[in-house]
C-alpha positions in Angstrom: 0.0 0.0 0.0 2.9 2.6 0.9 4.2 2.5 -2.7 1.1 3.0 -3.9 0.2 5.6 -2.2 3.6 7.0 -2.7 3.5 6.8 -6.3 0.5 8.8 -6.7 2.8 11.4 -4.8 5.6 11.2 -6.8 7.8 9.3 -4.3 9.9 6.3 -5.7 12.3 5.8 -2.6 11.3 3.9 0.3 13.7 3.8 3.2 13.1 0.7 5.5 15.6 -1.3 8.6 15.9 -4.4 9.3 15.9 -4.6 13.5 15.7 -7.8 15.8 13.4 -9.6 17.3 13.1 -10.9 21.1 10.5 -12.6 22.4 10.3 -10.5 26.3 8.6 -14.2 27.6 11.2 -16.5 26.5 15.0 -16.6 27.6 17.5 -15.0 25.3 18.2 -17.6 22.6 21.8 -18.1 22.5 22.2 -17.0 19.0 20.3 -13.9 18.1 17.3 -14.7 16.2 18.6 -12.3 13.2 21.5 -14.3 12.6 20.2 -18.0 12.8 20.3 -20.3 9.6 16.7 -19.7 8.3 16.4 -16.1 8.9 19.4 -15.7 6.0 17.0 -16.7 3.2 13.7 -15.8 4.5 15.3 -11.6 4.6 16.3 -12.7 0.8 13.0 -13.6 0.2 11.0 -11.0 1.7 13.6 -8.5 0.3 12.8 -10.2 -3.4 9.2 -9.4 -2.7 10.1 -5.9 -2.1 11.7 -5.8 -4.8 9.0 -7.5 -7.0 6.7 -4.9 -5.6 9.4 -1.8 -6.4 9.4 -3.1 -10.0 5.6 -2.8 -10.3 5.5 0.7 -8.7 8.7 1.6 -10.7 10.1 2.2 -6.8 13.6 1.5 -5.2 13.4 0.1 -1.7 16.9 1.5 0.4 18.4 -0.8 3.1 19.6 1.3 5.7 21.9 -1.1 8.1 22.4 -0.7 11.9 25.2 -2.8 13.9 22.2 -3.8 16.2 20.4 -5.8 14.1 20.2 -7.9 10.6 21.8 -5.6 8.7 25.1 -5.1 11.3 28.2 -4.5 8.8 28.7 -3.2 5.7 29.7 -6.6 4.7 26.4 -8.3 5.8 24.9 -5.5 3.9 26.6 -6.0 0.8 26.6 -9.4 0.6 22.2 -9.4 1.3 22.2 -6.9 -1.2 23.6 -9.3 -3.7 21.6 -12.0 -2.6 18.5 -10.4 -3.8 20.3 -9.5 -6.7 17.5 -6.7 -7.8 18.6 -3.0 -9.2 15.3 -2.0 -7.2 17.1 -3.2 -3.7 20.0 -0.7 -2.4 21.6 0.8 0.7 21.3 4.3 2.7 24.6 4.3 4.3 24.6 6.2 7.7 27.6 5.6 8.6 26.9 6.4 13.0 24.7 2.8 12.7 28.4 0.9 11.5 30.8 3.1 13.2 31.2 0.4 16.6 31.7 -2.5 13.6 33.0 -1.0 10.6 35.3 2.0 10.0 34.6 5.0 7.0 36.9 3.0 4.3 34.9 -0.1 5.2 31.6 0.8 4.4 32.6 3.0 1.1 34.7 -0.3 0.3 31.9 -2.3 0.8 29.3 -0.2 0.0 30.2 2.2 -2.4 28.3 0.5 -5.6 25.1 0.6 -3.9 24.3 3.3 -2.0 21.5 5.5 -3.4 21.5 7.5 -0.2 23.5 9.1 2.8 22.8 10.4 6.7 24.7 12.8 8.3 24.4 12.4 12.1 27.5 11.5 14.5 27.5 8.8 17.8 29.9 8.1 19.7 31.8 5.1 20.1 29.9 2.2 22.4 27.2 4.4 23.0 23.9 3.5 21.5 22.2 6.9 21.0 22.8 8.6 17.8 23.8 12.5 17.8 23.7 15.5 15.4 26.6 15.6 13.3 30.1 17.1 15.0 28.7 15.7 17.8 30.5 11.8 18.1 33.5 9.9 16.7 32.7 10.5 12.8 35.3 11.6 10.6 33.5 14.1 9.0 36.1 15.0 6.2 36.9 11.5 5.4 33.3 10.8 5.3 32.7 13.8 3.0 35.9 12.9 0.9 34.5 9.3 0.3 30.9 10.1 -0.1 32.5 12.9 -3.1 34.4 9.7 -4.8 32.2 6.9 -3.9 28.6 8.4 -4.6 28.7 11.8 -5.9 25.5 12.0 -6.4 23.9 10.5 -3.5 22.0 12.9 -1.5 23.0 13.5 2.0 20.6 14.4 4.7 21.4 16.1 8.2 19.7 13.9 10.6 19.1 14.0 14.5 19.1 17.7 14.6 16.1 20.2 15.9 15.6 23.9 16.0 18.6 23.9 18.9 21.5 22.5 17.0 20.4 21.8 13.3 22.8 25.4 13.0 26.0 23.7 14.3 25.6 20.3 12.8 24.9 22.0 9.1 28.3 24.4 9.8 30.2 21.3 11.1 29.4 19.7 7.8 29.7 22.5 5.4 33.4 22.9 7.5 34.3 19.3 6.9 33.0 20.3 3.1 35.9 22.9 3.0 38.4 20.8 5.1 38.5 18.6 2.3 38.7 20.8 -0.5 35.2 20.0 -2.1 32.0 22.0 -3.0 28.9 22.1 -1.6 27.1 22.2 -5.0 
């Protein structure tokens, strides 16, 4: 229904995660549900529906990963991505959901052919909440730098910011921009 709807708006990009799943009545399993055997090909089959659907509605579904849950490296990414082996299936890359498993060079490396999309927000390392850009352990120049070579023209969208520091987190950007000789156009 949401790409229906979208279409009649004019929206061919659907963003969606891939989390986990615990069931709060039964004990921990010792290997998380999102990485047991079947859950591998059932994703790749519910991603091929997607991506059956995104053909119909002349749509792109974009995978954005997070180090919490199915989609945890930009390895795991890429490798699902190729699974489902569909030009209608490809990645956001927001690179403060890999930084604790993957560094910058990683997820371009792995990445880099697939990603459609980009976030601009910041955490900090082993901490779980995400924060506006300039805020955390992002490289901000080398992610601008590889973004520039890897996707140039990938949009990139400041995220986790409000009316109180959307102001720093766009000038921390823009100065990364600078830093590393390129052009905001």
């Amino acid at each position: 229904a949401m790409m229906t709807v979208g279409g009649h708006m004019g929206v061919r990009t659907f963003i969606t995660e891939a989390g986990h799943f615990h069931d709060e009545k039964a004990p921990a399993p010792l290997i998380e549900i999102e990485f047991q055997d079947a859950v591998w090909p059932q994703m790749v089959d519910v991603a091929r529906q997607l991506a059956a659907l995104a053909e119909k509605h002349d749509a792109k579904v974009l995978l954005e990963p997070y180090y919490r849950g199915f989609l945890t490296s930009a390895k795991r990414v890429r490798t699902f991505v190729e699974a489902v082996n569909s030009p209608r299936v490809r990645v956001l890359l927001d690179p403060a959901n890999l930084i604790e498993v993957n560094d910058l060079d990683e997820m371009f490396a792995q990445l880099g052919p697939y990603i459609d999309c980009l976030h601009a927000k910041d955490r900090k390392l082993h901490i779980v909440k995400g924060v506006a850009a300039g805020q955390g352990d992002i490289d901000y120049k080398r992610f601008v730098t590889l973004a520039a070579e890897r996707t140039p023209t990938a949009p990139l969208v400041l995220e986790y910011v409000g009316p109180k520091d959307y102001k720093d987190a766009l000038a921390h950007l823009k100065n990364a921009i600078r830093a590393a000789g390129l052009s905001e156009a």
